[in-house]
C-alpha positions as CSV (number, residue, x, y, z in Angstrom):
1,X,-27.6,-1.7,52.5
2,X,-27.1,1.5,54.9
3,X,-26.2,4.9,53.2
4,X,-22.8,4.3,54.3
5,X,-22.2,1.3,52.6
6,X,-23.9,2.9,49.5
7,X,-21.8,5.5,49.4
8,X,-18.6,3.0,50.0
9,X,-20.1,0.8,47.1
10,X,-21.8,3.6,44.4
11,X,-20.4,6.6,44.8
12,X,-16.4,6.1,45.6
13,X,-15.9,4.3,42.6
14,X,-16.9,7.3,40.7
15,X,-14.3,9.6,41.6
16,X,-11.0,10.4,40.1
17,X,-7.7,10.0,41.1
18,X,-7.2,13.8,40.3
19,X,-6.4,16.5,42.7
20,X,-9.8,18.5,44.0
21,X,-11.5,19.8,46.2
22,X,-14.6,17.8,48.3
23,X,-17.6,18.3,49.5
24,X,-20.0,16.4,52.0
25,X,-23.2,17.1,52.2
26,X,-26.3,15.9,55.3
27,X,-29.5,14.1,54.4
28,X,-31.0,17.9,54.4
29,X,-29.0,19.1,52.3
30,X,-26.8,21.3,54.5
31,X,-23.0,21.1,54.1
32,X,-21.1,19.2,56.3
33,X,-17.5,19.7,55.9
34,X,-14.8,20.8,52.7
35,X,-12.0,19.4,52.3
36,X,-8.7,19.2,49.9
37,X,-6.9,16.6,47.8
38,X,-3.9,15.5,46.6
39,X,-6.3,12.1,45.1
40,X,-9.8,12.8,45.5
41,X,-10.8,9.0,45.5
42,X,-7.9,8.1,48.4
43,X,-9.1,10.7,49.9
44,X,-12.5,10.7,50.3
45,X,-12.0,6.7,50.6
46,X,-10.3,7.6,53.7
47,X,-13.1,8.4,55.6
48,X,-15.2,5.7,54.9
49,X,-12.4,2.6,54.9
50,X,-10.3,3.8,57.6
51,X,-11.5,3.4,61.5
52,X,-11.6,7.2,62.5
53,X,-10.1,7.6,65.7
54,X,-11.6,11.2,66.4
55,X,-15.4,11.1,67.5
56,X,-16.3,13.9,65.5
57,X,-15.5,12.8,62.5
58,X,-17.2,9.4,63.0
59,X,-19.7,11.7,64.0
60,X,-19.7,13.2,61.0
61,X,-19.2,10.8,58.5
62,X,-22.3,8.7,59.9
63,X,-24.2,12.0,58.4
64,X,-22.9,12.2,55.1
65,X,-25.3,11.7,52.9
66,X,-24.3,13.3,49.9
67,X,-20.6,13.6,48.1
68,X,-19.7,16.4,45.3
69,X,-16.4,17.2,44.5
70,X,-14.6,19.6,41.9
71,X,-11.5,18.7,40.2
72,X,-8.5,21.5,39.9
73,X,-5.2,21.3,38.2
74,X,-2.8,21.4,41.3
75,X,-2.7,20.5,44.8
76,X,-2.0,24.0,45.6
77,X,-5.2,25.0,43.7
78,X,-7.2,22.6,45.9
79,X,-5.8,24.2,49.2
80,X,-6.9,27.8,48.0
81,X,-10.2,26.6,46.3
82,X,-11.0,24.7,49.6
83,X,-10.3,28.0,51.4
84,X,-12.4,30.1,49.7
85,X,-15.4,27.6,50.2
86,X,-14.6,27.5,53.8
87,X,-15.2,30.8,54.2
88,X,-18.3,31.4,51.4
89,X,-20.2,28.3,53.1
90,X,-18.4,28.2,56.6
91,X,-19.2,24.1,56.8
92,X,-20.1,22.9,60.2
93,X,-17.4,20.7,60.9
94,X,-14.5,22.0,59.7
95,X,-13.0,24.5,62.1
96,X,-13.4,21.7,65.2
97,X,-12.0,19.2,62.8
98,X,-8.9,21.0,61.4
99,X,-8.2,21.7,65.5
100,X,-9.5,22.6,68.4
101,X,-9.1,26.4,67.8
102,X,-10.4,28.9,65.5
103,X,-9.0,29.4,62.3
104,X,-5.6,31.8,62.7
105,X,-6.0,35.6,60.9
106,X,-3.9,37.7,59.5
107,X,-4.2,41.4,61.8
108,X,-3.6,44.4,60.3
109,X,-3.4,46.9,63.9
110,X,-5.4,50.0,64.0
111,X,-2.6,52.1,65.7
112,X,0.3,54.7,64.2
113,X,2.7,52.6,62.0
114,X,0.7,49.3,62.2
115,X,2.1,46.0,63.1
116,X,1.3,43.2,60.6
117,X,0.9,39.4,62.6
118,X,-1.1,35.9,63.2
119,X,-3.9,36.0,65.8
120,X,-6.9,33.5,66.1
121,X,-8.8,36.2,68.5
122,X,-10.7,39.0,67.2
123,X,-10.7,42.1,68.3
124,X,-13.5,44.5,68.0
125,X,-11.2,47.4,68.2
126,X,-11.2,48.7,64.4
127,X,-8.2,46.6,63.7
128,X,-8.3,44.8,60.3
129,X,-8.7,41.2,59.6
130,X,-7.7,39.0,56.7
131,X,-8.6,35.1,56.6
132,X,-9.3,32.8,57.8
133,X,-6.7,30.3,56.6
134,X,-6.7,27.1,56.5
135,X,-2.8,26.2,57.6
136,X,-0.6,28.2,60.2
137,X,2.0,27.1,58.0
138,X,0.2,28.6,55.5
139,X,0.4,31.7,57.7
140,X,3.4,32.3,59.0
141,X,4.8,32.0,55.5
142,X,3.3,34.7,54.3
143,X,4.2,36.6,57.0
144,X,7.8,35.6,56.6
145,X,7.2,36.6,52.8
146,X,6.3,40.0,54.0
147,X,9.0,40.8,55.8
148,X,11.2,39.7,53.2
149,X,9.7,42.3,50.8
150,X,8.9,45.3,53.1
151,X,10.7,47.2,55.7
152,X,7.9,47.1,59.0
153,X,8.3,46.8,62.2
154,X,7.7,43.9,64.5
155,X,8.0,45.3,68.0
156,X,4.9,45.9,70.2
157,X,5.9,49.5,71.2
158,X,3.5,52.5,71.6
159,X,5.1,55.1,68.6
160,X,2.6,58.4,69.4
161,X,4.2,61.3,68.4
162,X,4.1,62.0,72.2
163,X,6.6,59.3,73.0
164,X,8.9,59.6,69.7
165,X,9.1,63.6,70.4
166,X,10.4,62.7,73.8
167,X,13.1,60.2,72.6
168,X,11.4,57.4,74.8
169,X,12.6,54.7,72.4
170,X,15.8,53.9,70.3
171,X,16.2,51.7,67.4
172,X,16.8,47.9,67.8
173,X,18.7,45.4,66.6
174,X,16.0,44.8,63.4
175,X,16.7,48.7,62.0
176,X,20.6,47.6,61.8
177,X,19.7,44.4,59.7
178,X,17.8,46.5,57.4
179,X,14.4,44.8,58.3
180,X,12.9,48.1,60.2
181,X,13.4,52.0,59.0
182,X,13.1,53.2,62.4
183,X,10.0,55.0,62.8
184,X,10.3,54.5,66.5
185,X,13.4,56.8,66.2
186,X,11.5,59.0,63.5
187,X,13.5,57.8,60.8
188,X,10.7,56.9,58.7
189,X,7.6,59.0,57.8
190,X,4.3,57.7,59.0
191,X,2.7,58.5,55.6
192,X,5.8,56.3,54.3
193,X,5.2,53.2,56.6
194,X,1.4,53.3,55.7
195,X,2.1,53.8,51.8
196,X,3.8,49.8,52.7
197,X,0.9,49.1,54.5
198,X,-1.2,49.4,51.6
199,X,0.9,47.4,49.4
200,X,0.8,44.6,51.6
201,X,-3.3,44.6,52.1
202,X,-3.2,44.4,48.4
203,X,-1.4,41.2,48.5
204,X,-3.0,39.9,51.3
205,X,-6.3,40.9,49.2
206,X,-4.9,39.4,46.1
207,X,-4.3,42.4,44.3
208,X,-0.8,42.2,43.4
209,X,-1.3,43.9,39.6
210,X,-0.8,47.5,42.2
211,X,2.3,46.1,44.1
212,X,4.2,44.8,41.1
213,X,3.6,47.9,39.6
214,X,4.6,49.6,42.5
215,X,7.8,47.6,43.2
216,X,8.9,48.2,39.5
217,X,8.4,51.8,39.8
218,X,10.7,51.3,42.8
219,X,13.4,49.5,40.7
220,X,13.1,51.9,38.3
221,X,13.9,54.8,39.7
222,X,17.1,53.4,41.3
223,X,18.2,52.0,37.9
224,X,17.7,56.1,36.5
225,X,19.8,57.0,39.8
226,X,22.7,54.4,38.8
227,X,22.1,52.8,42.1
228,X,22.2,49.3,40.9
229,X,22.3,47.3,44.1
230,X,19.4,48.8,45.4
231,X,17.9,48.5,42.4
232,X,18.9,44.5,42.4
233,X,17.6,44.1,45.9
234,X,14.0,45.3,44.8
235,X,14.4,42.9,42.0
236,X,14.7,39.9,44.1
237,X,11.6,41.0,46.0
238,X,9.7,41.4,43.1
239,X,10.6,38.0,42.9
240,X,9.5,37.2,45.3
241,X,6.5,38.3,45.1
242,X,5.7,36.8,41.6
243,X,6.9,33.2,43.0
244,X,4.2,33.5,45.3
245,X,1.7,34.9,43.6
246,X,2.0,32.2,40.6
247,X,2.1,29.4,43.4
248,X,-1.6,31.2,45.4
249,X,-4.1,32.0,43.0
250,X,-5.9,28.7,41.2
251,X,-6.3,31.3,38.0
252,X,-4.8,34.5,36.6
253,X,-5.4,37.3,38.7
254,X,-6.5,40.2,36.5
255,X,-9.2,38.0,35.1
256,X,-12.0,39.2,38.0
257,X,-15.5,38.4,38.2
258,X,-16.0,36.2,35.2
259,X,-18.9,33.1,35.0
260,X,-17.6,30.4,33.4
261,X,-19.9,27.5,31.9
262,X,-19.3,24.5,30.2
263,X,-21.8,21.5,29.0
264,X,-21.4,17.4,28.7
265,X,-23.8,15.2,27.6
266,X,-25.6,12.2,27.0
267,X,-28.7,10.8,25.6
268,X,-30.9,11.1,28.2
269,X,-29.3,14.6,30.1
270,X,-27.2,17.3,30.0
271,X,-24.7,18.6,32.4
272,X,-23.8,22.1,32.7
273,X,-20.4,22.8,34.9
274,X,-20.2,26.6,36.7
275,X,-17.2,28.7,37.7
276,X,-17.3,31.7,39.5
277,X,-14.4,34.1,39.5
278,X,-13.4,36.8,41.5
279,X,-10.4,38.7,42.7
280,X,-8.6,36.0,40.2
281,X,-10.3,32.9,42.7
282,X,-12.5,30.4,41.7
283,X,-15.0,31.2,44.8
284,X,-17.8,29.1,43.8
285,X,-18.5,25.6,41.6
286,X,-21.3,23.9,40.7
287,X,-22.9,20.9,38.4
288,X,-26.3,21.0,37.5
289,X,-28.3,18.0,35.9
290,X,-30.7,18.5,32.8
291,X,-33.0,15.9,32.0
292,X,-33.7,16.1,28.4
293,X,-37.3,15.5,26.8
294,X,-37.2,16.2,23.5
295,X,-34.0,16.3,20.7
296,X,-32.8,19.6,22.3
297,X,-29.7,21.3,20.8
298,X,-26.2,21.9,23.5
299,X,-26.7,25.9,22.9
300,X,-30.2,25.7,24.2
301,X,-29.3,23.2,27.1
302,X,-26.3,25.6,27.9
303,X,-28.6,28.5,27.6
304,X,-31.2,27.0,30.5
305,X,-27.9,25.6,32.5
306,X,-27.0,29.1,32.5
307,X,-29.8,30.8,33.3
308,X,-30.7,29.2,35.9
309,X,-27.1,29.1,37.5
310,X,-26.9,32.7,37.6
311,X,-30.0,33.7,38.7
312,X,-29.5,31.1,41.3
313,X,-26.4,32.5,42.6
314,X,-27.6,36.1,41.7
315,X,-24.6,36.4,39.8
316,X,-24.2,40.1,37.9
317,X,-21.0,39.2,36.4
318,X,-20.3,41.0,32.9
319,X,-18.6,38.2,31.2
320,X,-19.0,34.4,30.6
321,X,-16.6,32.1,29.2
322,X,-18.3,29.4,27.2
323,X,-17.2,26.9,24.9
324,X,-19.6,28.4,21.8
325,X,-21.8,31.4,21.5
326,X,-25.5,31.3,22.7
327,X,-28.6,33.3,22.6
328,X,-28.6,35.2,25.8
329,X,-31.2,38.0,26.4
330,X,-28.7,40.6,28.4
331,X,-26.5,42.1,25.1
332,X,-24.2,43.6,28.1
333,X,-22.9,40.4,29.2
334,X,-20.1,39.8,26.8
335,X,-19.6,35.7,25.8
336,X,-16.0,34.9,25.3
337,X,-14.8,31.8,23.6
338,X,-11.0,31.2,24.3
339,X,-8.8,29.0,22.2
340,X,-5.7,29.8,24.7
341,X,-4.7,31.1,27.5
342,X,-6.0,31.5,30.9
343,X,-9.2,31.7,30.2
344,X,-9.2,28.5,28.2
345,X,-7.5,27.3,30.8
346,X,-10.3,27.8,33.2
347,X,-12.8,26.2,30.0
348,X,-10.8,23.2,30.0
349,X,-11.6,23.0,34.2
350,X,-15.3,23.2,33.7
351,X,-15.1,20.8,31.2
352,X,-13.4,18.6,33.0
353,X,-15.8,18.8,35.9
354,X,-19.1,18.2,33.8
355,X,-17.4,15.5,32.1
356,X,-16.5,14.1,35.8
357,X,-19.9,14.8,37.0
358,X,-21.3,12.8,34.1
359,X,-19.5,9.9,34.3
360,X,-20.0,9.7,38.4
361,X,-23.7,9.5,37.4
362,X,-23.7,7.0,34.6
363,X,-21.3,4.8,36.9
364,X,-23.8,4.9,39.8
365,X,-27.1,4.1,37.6
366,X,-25.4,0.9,36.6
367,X,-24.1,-0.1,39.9
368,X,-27.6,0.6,41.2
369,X,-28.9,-1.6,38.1
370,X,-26.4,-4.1,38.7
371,X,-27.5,-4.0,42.7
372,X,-31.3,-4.1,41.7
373,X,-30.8,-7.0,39.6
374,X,-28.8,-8.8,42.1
375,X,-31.6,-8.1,45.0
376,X,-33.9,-9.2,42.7
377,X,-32.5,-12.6,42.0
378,X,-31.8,-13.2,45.7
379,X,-35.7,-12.3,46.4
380,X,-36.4,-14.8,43.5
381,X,-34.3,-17.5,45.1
382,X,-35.8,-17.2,48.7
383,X,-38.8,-17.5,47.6
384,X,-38.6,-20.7,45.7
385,X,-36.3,-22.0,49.2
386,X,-39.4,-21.1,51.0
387,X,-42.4,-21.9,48.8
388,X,-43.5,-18.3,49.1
389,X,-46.6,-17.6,46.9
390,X,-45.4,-14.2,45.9
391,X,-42.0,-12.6,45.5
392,X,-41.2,-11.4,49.2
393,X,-40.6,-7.6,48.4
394,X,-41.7,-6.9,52.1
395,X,-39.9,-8.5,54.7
396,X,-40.2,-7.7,58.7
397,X,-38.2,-9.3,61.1
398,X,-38.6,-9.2,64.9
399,X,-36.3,-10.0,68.1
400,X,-36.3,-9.7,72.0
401,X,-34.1,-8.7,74.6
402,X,-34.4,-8.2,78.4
403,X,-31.7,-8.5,81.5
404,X,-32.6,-10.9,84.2
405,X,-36.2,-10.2,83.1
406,X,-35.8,-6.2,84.0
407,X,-36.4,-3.7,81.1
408,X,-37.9,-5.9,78.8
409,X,-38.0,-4.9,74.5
410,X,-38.3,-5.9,71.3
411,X,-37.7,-4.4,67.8
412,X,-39.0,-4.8,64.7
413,X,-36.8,-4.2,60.9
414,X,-38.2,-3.8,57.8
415,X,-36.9,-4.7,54.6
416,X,-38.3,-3.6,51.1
417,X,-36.6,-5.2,47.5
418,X,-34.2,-6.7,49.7
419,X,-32.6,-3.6,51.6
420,X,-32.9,-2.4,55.1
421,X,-35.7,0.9,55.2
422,X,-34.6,2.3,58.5
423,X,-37.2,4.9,58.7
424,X,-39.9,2.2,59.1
425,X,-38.0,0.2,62.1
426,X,-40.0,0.0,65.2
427,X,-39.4,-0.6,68.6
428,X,-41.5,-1.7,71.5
429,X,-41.5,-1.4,75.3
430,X,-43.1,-4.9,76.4
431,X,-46.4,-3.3,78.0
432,X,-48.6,-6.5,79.3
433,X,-45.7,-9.4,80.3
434,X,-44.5,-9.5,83.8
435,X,-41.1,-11.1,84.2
436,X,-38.6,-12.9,81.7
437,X,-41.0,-14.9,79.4
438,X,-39.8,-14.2,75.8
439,X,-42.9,-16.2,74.3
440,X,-45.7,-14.1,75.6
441,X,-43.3,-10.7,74.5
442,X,-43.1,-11.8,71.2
443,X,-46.7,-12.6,70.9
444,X,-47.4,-9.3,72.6
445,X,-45.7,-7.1,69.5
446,X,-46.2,-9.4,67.0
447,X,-50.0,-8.3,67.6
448,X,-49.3,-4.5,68.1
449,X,-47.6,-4.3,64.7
450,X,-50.3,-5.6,62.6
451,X,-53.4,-4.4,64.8
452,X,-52.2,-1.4,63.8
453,X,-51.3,-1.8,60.0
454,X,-54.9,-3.4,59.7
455,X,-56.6,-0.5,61.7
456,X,-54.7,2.0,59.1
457,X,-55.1,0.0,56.4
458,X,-51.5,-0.3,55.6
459,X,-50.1,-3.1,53.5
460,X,-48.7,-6.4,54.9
461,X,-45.5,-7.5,54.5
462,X,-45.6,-10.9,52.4
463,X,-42.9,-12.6,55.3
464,X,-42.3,-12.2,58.8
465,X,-39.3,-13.8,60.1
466,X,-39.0,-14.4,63.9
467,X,-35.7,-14.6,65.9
468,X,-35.7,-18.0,67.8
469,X,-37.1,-21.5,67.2
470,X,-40.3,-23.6,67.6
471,X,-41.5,-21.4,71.2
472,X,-41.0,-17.5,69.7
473,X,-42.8,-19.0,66.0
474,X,-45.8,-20.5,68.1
475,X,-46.1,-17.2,70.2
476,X,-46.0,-15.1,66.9
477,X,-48.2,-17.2,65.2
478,X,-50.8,-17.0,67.5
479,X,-51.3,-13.3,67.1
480,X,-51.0,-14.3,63.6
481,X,-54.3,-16.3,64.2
482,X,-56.2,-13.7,66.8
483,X,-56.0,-11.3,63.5
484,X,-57.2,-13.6,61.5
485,X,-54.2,-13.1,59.0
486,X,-52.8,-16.3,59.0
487,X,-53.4,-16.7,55.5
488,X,-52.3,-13.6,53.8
489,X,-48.8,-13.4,55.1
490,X,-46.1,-16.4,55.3
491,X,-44.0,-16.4,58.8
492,X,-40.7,-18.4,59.8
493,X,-38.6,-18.9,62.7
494,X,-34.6,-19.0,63.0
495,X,-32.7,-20.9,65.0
496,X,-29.2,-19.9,65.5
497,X,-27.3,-22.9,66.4
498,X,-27.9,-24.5,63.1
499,X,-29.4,-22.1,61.1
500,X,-32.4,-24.4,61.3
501,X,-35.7,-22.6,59.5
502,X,-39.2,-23.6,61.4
503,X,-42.5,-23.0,59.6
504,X,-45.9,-22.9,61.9
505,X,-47.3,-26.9,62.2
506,X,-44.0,-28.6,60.7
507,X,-41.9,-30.3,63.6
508,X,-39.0,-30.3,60.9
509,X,-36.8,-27.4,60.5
510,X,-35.8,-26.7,57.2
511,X,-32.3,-26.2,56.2
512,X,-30.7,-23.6,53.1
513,X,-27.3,-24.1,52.0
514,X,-25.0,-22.2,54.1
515,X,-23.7,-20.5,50.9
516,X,-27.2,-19.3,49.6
517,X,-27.6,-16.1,49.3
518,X,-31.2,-16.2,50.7
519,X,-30.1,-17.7,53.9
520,X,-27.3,-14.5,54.1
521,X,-30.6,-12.4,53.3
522,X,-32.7,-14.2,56.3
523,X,-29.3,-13.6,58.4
524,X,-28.7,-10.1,57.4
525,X,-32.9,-9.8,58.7
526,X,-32.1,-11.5,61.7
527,X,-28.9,-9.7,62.9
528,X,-30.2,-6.2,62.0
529,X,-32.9,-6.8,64.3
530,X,-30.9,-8.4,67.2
531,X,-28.7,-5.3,67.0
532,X,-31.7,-3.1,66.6
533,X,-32.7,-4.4,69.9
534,X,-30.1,-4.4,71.8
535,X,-29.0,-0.8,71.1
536,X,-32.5,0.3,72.4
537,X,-32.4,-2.5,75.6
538,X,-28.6,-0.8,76.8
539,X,-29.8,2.4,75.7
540,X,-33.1,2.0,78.2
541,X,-31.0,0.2,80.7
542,X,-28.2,2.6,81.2
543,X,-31.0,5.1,82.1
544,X,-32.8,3.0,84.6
545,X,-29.7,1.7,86.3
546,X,-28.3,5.2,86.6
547,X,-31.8,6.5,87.8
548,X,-32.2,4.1,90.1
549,X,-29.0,4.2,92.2
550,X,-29.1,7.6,92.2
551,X,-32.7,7.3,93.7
552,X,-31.6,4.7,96.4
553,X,-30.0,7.5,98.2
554,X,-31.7,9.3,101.0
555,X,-33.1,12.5,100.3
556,X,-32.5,12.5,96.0
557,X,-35.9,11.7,93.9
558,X,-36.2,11.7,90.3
559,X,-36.2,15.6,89.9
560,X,-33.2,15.8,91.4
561,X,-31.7,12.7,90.0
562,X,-32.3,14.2,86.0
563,X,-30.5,17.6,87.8
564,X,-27.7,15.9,88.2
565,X,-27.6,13.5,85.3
566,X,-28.3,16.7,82.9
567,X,-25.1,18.6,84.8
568,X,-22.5,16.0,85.1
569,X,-23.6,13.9,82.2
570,X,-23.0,10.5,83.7
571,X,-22.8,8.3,86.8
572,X,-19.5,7.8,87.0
573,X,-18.3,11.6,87.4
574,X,-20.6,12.1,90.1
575,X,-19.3,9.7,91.8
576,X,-16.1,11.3,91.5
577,X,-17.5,14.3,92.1
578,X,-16.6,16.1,95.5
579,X,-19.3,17.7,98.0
580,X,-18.2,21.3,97.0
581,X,-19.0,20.4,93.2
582,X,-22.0,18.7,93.6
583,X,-23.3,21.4,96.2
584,X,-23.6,23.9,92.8
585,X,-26.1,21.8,91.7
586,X,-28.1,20.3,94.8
587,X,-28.3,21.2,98.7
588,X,-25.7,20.9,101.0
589,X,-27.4,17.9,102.4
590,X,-28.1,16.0,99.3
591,X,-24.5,16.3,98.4
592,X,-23.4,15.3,101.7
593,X,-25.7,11.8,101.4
594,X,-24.3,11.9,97.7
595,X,-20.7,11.6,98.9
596,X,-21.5,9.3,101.8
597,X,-23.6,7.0,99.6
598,X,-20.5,6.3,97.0
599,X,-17.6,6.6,99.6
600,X,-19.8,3.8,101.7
601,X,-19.9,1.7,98.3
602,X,-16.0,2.2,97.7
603,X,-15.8,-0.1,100.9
């Protein structure tokens, strides 16, 4: 079974139908791409069910190797969680997957009475940045947000004091709809347009505890002046304001820079679930595994779950939410245990997480029981269909494949307690075999692979399986023979036309029920390695019939010939090509025979 269909099999079942955030993850560790959800499990079962139709995310999902996810209350949660890991980890795939372009930014000018808009190019110019986001939807409703609350301007004009002194400009249609106060005209103070400015980095920063406070004062102070309609329009974009903030922030926003832990367990490990707040965000998750040795109590799992968290993430933060008090050296961190409110809130999320993470693992150990019993029984069951002395934990299978006799190859998979172990397949460029004789190739690498397991002293596979009938088994067996090994291992042949099995010395071909799961086994063997080979034959192919057309032509050898394969990347473009492209990577006269030689073959 690939990693892929492991994945598909183990690890999808596992994950909730909750809304969430996910992460993939690369055999190395590194992180792929981030991603929101509505449902986590649809989701993420997206990807591997679904027949991607964009190459870099087949691309992609080929290299998962790894899935976490963390489960949040909202969908709305999961969009700002997923941002704030896009931006903390900066995944390799997910700017060119989310589009083409870089993510857009919120630009705050660096220029008298600054313009507020979207941009996706920055600007080294002192100009201020905020993002990236993940939506231009996302974007240009906060802009439109803006606007709604304060008074700025959205022209592109220069206002120095140079040009407003000299009455350059007048106001616009904007000023009479109440959405500018004119500073091109001087009808607003610069030190009044950039006391708005202010408020709105706040927001854009995610301090609105300032701006409310501001706004009220605001309201206020046209209530005391009995100026009640102004007083109601400041009301509306307070809001506004609130709306938005209750539907952006995944927690409260005056709890700041908070660790929050939480523990699940069973008997064999503990689980220990980590928020990290700031700027009222949850900018960081994680679930660590304990494996327990002794009877140890939660508080001094939790306690080694949390040490180890923050000094891992060099986290200084000054409180921790837990869900009961424990022993931890640094007196100044103070430990809060909610009962309500926000902060239990966020408990409840940690918990949730750990208790996710916990049942994803149990899940997957007894799916991979399950599996290993399965494979067990099917190794049990070939063995008695083929008499095997021993149970055949180690199986290698090997195939051929040539065109018309030209680039001759043959590969070789291996198989260990009934799954494919792809790091130990082997192929082979036929070395002492002139023309198509698929007998003497098979013979040929059937000796090469376990010359050289004997000369290391590496173990032998307990069956070899061969890809053709009476001929390739003979050939194989020979080498078998030459080693002197023909005793120790037990080799077979497969026919395909009738599934027939052939054993060295027995003119009778034995033949397994259709239905058996060994037969599927010795198929599964057989089709790996045909594909195996064939990849590696078109692969080895494709470069020899590109090199040696190319080479056919007057004047182009094979320095020149990887030139232009390296620049245009394949045959077919340069023949396309015309002289004056090609000419910027050869001579004049090679591109000149180049375009001759193709416009000749177009006849």
């Amino acid at each position: 079974m690939t990693r892929f269909e492991e994945l598909k099999c183990e690890v999808l079942p596992t994950i909730p139908h909750r809304p969430g955030v996910y992460k993939y993850f690369d055999q190395s560790g590194n992180l792929l791409y981030v991603g929101k959800a509505k449902n986590l499990r649809k989701r993420v079962a997206s990807y591997f069910t679904k027949k991607q139709e964009s190459g870099k995310t087949r691309i992609m999902v080929r290299k998962i190797d790894k899935i976490e996810f963390t489960v949040v209350e909202t969908e709305q949660d999961a969009l700002l969680l997923e941002n704030v890991l896009i931006k903390e980890m900066q995944p390799k795939y997910n700017v060119l997957l989310k589009d083409d372009k870089t993510y857009p930014y919120i630009c705050i000018k660096k220029e008298r009475f600054p313009r507020i808009f979207l941009t996706r190019n920055i600007i080294k110019d002192g100009s201020e940045y905020l993002g990236p986001y993940t939506s231009i939807h996302r974007v240009r409703a906060i802009l439109e947000l803006l606007r709604g609350i304060f008074q700025i301007r959205t022209c592109n004009l220069n206002l120095s004091e140079k040009h407003i002194a000299a009455g350059k400009y007048k106001v616009c249609l904007e000023y009479h709809l109440g959405n500018c106060l004119g500073p091109c005209e001087n009808l607003q103070t610069e030190a009044s347009y950039n006391d708005t400015i202010s408020q709105i980095r706040n927001i854009l920063k995610g301090n609105f505890v300032s701006v409310v406070r501001y706004l009220k004062g605001i309201m206020q102070t046209y209530a005391d002046n009995f100026e009640f309609e102004k007083a109601q329009e400041v009301k509306v974009k307070l809001d506004m304001l609130q709306d938005y903030q209750s539907k952006s922030t995944v927690v409260n926003p005056k709890l700041n820079y908070i660790d929050v832990f939480h523990i699940d367990e069973d008997e064999k490990a503990a689980y220990i679930s980590y928020l990290q707040i700031a700027n009222g965000s949850i900018i960081r998750t994680k679930v660590i595994e304990l494996a327990k040795k002794l009877e140890e109590l939660p508080e001094d799992l939790l306690l080694f779950g949390v040490m180890e968290l923050r000094q891992r993430y060099n986290s200084t933060f000054k409180e921790m939410i837990l869900p009961f008090k424990i022993d931890f050296p640094d007196k100044s961190v103070t430990q809060t245990i909610p009962r309500i409110g926000d902060k239990k809130k966020l408990l409840d999320l940690a918990k949730k997480n750990a208790f996710y993470f916990r049942k994803q693992r149990q899940i997957r150990l007894a799916n991979r029981k399950k599996g290993s019993e399965r494979q067990f029984e099917v190794l049990q069951r070939l063995q008695k269909d083929l008499q095997l002395p021993t149970l055949p934990k180690h199986i290698e299978c090997f195939d051929n494949s040539n065109f018309q006799g030209a680039y001759p190859v043959a590969s070789m998979v291996l198989f260990r307690n009934g799954k494919p172990a792809n790091k130990e397949y082997r192929h082979f460029n036929i070395k002492t075999v002139e023309g198509p004789n698929d007998f003497a190739s098979m013979e040929e690498v059937v000796y090469r692979r376990y010359k050289r397991l004997l000369d290391e002293s590496r173990e032998l596979p307990q069956l070899i399986i061969i890809d053709g009938g009476k001929g390739q088994l003979s050939s194989a067996f020979k080498s078998l023979v030459k080693l002197n090994i023909q005793k120790e291992v037990r080799i077979i042949g497969i026919a395909k036309r009738l599934e027939e099995i052939f054993t060295p010395g027995d003119p009778t071909p034995l033949y397994i029920d259709l239905r058996s799961p060994s037969l599927k086994l010795i198929q599964h063997l057989r089709n790996e390695a045909h594909r195996f080979a064939i990849t590696f034959h078109r692969n080895k192919r494709s470069k020899g019939t590109f090199r040696s057309e190319l080479e056919s032509i007057e004047g182009i050898g094979t320095k020149t010939t990887q030139k232009l394969l390296s620049h245009f990347k394949s045959i077919d473009i340069i023949r396309e090509a015309k002289e004056k492209e090609l000419t910027a990577v050869v001579s004049k006269k090679q591109a000149k025979a180049i375009v001759k030689y193709f416009k000749s073959d177009e006849l």
